[in-house]
C-alpha positions, 0 to 999 in steps of 0.5 A: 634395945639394951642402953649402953652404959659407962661407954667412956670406961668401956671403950677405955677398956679396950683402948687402954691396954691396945695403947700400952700393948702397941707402944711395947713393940718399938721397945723391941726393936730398939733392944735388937738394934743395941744388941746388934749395934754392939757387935764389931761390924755394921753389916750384922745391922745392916742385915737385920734392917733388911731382914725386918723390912721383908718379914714386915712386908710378908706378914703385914700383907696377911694383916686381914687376919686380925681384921677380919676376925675381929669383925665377925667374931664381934658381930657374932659376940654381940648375938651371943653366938659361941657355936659361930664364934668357935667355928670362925676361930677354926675357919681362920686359924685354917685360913692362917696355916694354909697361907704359913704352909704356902709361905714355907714351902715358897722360902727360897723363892720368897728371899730370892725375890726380897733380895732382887727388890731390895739389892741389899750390900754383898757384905750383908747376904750371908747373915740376911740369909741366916736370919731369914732361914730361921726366922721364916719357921715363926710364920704359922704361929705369927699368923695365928696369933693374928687370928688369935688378937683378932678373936680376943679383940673382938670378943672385947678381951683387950687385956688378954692382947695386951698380956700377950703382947707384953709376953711376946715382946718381954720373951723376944727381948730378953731371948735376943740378949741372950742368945746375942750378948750371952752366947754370941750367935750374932743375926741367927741369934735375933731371928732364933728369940723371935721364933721362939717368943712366937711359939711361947705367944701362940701357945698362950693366946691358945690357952687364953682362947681356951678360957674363953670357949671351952676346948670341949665346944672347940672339939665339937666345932672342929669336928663338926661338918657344917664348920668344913662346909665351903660355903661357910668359909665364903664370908671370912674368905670375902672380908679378907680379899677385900682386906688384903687389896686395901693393906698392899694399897696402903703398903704401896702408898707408903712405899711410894712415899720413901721412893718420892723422899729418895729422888731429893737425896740421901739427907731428904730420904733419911729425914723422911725415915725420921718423920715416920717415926711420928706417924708411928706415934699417931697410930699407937694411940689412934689404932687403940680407939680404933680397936674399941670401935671395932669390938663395941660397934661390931657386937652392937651392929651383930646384935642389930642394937641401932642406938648401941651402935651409933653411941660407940661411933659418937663416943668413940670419934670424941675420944680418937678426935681428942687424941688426934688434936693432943697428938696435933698440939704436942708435935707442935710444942715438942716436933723440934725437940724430938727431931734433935733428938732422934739425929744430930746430923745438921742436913737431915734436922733442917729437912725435918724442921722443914716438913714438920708443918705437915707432921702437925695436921697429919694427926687431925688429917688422919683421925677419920679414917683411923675411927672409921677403919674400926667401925667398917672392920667391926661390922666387916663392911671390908668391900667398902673399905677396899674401894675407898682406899682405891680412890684415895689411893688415885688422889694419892698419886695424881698429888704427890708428884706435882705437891713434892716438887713445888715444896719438897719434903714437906709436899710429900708428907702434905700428900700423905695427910691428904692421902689419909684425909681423903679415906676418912672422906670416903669412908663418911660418904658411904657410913650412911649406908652402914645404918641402914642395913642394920635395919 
């Protein structure tokens, strides 16, 4: 078996980029908000707010793309496979605009629906609705470029995700300046530079994967009947069911959060919207160890390399371990400073100061199942994945209600430590059993 060597530098060198290319995207978000923010009516905020909850839900739903491709583009990297790994890149980009034609065609029932759960104001319906009338025409190219992450991640091409990301997010907020301040189109403005940066984005990750297999073998595979097979589409049909179970599990759970916040009162609620701001921070820098393990453990477990395998587990758990304890120690020293930062009203900084201690282990509760979910993406174990979240999930629901009502928010924020704690527990009972079919 091949000896890995330099494994720090390497995993590194996914880790990296993944860090930088993930701590981009709340850069956006903050440029559309003063954009936004600068025109004469809250509704225009408002508007894009609710806007980018129902695309968030849309798009986040069919995150198996990424995931899924990653898996079985790593597995088939590692056999040194470029047939497989061209017909995958044809499968799921299939697979991704069937579900965009689908979303296209459904349009007006999509928003019809999102505006029932969401009984967003009647101030704000007219721009919402503008915004998602343009903005809803990204979705094939967004999906690709699900796939398209997922292949170059997999294929241990991290640089390439991160210069996409830096382009996407560059285009989409300098399109949004435009198009906002310069020629004053309002919320159309916003959704209009998201369309197009996503077209620009797609075109280049195209572009990127040209590079890596040649558009002559991708000719060939498209072309090729054993590609269209139905049975050749069962495995990554499979993964990404089991992925899709596991992500509205995980969305429910965190909405279920924000429902539990609401019921202790609009301070508590937006207090609660103020601690998510660190578990965002958690997941920029964990998800970047993450994505190696799924690349580096994926190829070794596709290429059968047991020793390879196992060091990418144990350097990778050493390196996400680290981060998790600084995350631990910084939210610690500096939680109070970054609450007071991001709010100066008094209620809702003495309801986070309050739940902050549950902010501080969250990183150390939730380090095992961010590094696990790489590993099982990476060698597409997504069934087990699937049921480990579904236990979580009911431990996640028997605590909450009993934990938020003896200690507030920080009982709820406690649940989701445990919640994530949980999963990682799961995960570690059924990682034996990944071992073994490698033998």
């Amino acid at each position: 078996m091949d000896t890995v060597k330099n494994p720090n530098r390497q995993i590194w060198a996914i880790a990296g980029p993944a860090i930088i290319a993930n701590s981009s995207a709340p850069i956006v978000g903050l440029v559309d908000t003063w954009a936004i923010g600068h025109l004469p009516k809250a509704e225009y905020l408002a508007a894009i707010a609710v806007g980018s909850t129902i695309f968030t839900y849309i798009f986040w739903a069919f995150g198996f793309l990424r995931m899924g491709t990653t898996g079985h583009a790593a597995q088939a990297y590692g056999q040194k496979n470029h047939n497989r790994l061209a017909q995958l890149l044809v499968r799921s980009s299939f697979i991704g605009l069937t579900i965009s034609g689908l979303i296209l065609i459904l349009q007006t029932f999509i928003l019809d629906s999102a505006l029932q759960i969401l009984s967003p104001p009647q101030s704000t319906l007219a721009s919402l609705t503008a915004y998602f009338n343009t903005r809803i025409w990204a979705a094939p190219f967004t999906l690709f470029l699900y796939t398209a992450n997922g292949f170059l991640i997999g294929v241990s091409r991290a640089k390439s995700v991160l210069v996409l990301q830096l382009i996407l997010n560059t285009c989409n907020m300098c399109l949004n300046l435009i198009f906002v301040i310069g020629l004053g189109m309002g919320v159309t403005g916003v959704a209009l530079g998201t369309l197009i940066a996503e077209i620009i984005a797609a075109l280049i990750a195209f572009w990127l994967i040209i590079k890596q297999i040649d558009s002559k073998s991708l000719l060939k595979q498209i072309k090729s009947g054993i590609t269209w097979k139905i049975n050749a589409f069962k495995p990554l049909i499979s993964t990404n069911f089991y992925l899709l179970i596991r992500t509205l599990l995980l969305m429910t759970a965190l909405s279920l959060l924000t429902r539990e916040a609401a019921k202790f009162g609009e301070d508590a609620l937006a207090a609660s919207q103020v601690l998510s701001t660190f578990f965002m921070l958690i997941s920029l820098g964990l998800d970047g160890f993450a994505y190696s393990a799924e690349a580096l453990a994926g190829a070794a477990y596709g290429a059968k390399n047991k020793p390879a395998f196992e060091t990418w587990v144990k350097y990778g758990f050493y390196w996400a371990i680290l981060a998790a304890i600084t995350y631990s120690f910084a939210f610690w020293l500096f939680g109070p400073v970054i609450i007071n930062t991001l709010t100066n009203i008094q209620a809702i900084k003495a309801q986070a100061h309050q739940a902050l201690s549950a902010i501080i282990i969250l990183p150390i509760a939730a380090v095992w199942c961010f590094q696990f979910d790489g590993i099982y993406i990476g060698v597409t174990a997504s069934k087990a994945m699937m049921v480990t979240m579904t236990l979580a999930f009911f431990i996640f629901l028997i605590i909450l209600g009993p934990l938020s009502t003896l200690y507030g928010l920080k009982g709820i924020w406690f649940a989701a430590a445990i919640f994530m704690l949980a999963r990682g527990a799961g995960q570690a009972l059924y990682y034996p059993k990944l071992k073994v079919q490698m033998s």
